[in-house]
C-alpha positions, 0 to 999 in steps of 0.5 A: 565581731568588727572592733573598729565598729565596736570603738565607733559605736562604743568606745567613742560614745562610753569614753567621751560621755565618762569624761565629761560625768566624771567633770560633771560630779568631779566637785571640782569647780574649774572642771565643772565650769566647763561642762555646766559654766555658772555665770551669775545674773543671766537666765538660768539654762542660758548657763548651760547652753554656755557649756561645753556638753550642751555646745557639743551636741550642736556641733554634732548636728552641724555635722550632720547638717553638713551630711546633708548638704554633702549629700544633696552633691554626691547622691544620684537622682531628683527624688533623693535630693529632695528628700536631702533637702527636706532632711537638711530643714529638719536637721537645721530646726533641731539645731536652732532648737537646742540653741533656742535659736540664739537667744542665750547668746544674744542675752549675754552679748546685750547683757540681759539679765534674768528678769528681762530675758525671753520666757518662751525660748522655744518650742519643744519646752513648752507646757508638757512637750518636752516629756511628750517628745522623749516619749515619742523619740525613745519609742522610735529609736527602740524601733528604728535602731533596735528591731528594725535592723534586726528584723529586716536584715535579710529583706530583699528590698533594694530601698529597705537595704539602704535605710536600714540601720547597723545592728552595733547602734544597739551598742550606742543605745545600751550607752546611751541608757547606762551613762543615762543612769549613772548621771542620775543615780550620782545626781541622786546621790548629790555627789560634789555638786557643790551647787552647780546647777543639777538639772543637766544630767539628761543631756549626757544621753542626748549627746550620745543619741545625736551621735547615733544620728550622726553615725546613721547619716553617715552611713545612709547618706555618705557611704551608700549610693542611691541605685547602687551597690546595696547588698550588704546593707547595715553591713557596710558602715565604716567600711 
C-alpha cells in the first residue's frame, strides 16, 4: 500500500471536497458566499459559476490544459504530438463549457440583468444532454478507471501500458460518489441553506472527476515517455 498515492487520490480529493460541503451546509452566510455568492439581479447560475467550487474546477483544467501544452515540448514523436494537440482542443472546449464561454462575466461586468441575459449559454444544458452526458461520462469513468486498470494490468503491450490508469483512481471515484451522496442527502434534508441556491450540489462530484482527470494527465502525459521505459505502467504515478 503507497500512502503518498493514498493522500494523492484520496486525502487531497476527501478533505477539499469536505471542506467546501461542510461551507456549503454550514448556515453561515459569509461561508456559503464563498462556495455559492448570492449577488441579486443577475442570471441565475451566473451566481455560482462566481464561486469558489465552480472556479476550481476550471483552474483544474487549465491545469490540465497546461499538461498538455507541456507535453506537446517534452513528449517524443509526430503522432503524440498530435494527439497532445487534439487532446488540448478538447481540454480547452470542456473549459469554455463550464464557463459558458464567459458570458456570466461578461453580464456581470456589462451589468445585465436576468431579463435581458443569454438563454443558450452552451451547449451540454441543452434540452435533455446534460443527463445524457453524465450517463455516458459515468459509464465510461467505471470502464476506464475501474476495470480497465484492473483487467489489463499484466498486458504486455507496450501502447496499453502507457495509457492505462493507476489502480488508487478507484479511490478518487469511491469519493467521488460519497461526498456525491453526502451533498445530496444534506440538501434533502434542507440542512442551513438558508435560502442559498440548492441546486449546486453536483459540482461537489464534478470537482473531484476533474481532479482525477488531471492526476490521469499527469501521469500519461508528464511522467511516462512515449517509446521508453513503460514496464511498470499504472505503477508508476508520482513516483
Amino acid at each position: 500500500m503507497d500512502k503518498r498515492k493514498i493522500m494523492v487520490y484520496g486525502g487531497i480529493p476527501l478533505g477539499v471536497s469536505l471542506v467546501m460541503v461542510v461551507m456549503y451546509f454550514s448556515g453561515i452566510s459569509v461561508l456559503q458566499q464563498i462556495i455559492l455568492p448570492q449577488l441579486g439581479g443577475v442570471y441565475g447560475s451566473s451566481e455560482r459559476e462566481l464561486g469558489v467550487l465552480e472556479n476550481l474546477q476550471n483552474v483544474v483544467l487549465l491545469v490540465m490544459l497546461g499538461m498538455c501544452l507541456r507535453g506537446m515540448k517534452i513528449q517524443p514523436g509526430m503522432l503524440w504530438k498530435v494527439v497532445l494537440a487534439g487532446l488540448s482542443c478538447f481540454t480547452l472546449l470542456v473549459f469554455l463549457e463550464e464557463v459558458d464561454y464567459g458570458l456570466h462575466w461578461y453580464e456581470l461586468a456589462r451589468g445585465i440583468g436576468v431579463e435581458d441575459a443569454a438563454e443558450v449559454r452552451n451547449l451540454h444544458n441543452v434540452g435533455g444532454r446534460t443527463n445524457a452526458i453524465k450517463q455516458v461520462v459515468d459509464l465510461g469513468m467505471l470502464v476506464f478507471f475501474v476495470i480497465l486498470p484492473f483487467a489489463l494490468a499484466k498486458s504486455g503491450n507496450r501502447f496499453v501500458r502507457h495509457f492505462l490508469a493507476d489502480r488508487y483512481s478507484v479511490l478518487t471515484l469511491v469519493i467521488a460518489l460519497v461526498v456525491s451522496k453526502l451533498a445530496h442527502q444534506l440538501n434533502d434534508m434542507g440542512l442551513s441553506l438558508n435560502g442559498i441556491d440548492n441546486t449546486n450540489t453536483s459540482e461537489f462530484r464534478e470537482l473531484v472527476t476533474y481532479y482525477l482527470c488531471m492526476l490521469y494527465y499527469w501521469e500519461v502525459i508528464l511522467k511516462r515517455r512515449w517509446g521508453g521505459e513503460c514496464e511498470r505502467g499504472s505503477e508508476s504515478v508520482l513516483e
